[in-house]
C-alpha positions as CSV (number, residue, x, y, z in Angstrom):
1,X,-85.5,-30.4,-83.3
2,X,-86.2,-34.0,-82.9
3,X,-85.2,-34.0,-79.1
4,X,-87.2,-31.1,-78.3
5,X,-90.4,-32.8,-79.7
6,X,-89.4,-35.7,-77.9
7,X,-89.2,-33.4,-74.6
8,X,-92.3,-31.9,-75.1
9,X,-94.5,-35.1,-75.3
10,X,-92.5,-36.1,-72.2
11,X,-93.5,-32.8,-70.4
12,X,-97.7,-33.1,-71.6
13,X,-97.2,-36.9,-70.5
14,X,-95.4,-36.6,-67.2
15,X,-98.0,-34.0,-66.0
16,X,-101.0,-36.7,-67.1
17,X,-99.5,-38.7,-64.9
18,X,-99.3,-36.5,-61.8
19,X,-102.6,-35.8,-62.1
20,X,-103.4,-39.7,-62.0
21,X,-101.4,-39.6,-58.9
22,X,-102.9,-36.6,-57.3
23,X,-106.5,-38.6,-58.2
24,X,-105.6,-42.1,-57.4
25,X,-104.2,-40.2,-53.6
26,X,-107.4,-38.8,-53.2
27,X,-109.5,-41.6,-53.3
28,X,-107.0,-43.5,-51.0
29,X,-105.5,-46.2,-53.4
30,X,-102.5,-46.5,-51.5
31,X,-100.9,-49.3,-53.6
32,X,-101.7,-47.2,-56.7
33,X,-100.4,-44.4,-55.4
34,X,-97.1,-45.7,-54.6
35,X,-96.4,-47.2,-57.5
36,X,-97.3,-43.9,-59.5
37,X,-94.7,-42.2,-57.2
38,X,-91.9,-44.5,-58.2
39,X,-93.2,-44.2,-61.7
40,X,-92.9,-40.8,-61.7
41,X,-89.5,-40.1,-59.5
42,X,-88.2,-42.7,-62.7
43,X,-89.3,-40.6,-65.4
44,X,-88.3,-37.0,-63.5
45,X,-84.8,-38.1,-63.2
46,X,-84.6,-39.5,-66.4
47,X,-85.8,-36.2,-67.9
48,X,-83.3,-34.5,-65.8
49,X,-80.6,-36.7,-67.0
50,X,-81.3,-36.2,-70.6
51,X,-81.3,-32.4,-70.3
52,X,-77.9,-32.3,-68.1
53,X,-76.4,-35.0,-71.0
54,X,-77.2,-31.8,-73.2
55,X,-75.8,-29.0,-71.2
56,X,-73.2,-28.0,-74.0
57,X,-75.9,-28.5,-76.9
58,X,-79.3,-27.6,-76.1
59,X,-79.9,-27.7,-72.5
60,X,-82.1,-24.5,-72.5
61,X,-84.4,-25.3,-75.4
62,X,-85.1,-28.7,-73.8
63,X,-85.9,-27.1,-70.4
64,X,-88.0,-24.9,-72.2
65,X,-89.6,-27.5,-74.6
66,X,-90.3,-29.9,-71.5
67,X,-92.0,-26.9,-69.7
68,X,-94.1,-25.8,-72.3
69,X,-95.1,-30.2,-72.7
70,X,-95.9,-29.2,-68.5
71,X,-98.1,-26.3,-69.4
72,X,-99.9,-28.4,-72.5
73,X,-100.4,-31.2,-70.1
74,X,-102.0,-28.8,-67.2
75,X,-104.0,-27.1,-69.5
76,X,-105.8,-30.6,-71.1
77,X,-106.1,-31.6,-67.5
78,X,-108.3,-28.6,-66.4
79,X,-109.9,-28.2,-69.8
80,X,-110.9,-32.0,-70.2
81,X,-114.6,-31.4,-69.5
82,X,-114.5,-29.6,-72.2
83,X,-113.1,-31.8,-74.4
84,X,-115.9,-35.0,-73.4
85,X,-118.4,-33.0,-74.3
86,X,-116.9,-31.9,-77.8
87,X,-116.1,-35.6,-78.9
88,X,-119.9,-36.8,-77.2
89,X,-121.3,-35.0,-80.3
């Protein structure tokens, strides 16, 4: 249970962070940008390391935590208007 926590923070972090990329690409931070891209190709394959180390154990209910840490992380992304103007209160 422990390592599917663990993948689901990693799954609402990792999409944070592509939306920090997407953002710093946007406003044409070029050296931002490419170190986000590293950043990120590090923690994707380390991710897909960790689940294939747990193909025999619980390779399914880490993909499936880790996506559902993706959706979380979307989700606060699009919502986070919301959010500043619930904690400006």
């Amino acid at each position: 249970m422990h390592n599917l926590v663990l993948f689901f923070a990693v799954g609402v972090f990792q999409d944070l962070l592509v939306t920090y990329y997407y953002q710093v690409i946007t406003t044409d931070r070029a050296k931002t940008a490419a170190f986000m891209a590293g950043l990120l190709t590090v923690v994707n394959l380390l991710v897909l390391y960790a689940i294939l180390a747990r193909l025999e154990d619980e390779a399914v209910s880490s993909i499936l935590a880790y996506a559902l840490g993706n959706s979380v992380g979307t989700y606060l992304v699009v919502k986070r208007h919301v959010f500043k103007a619930y904690f400006k209160k």
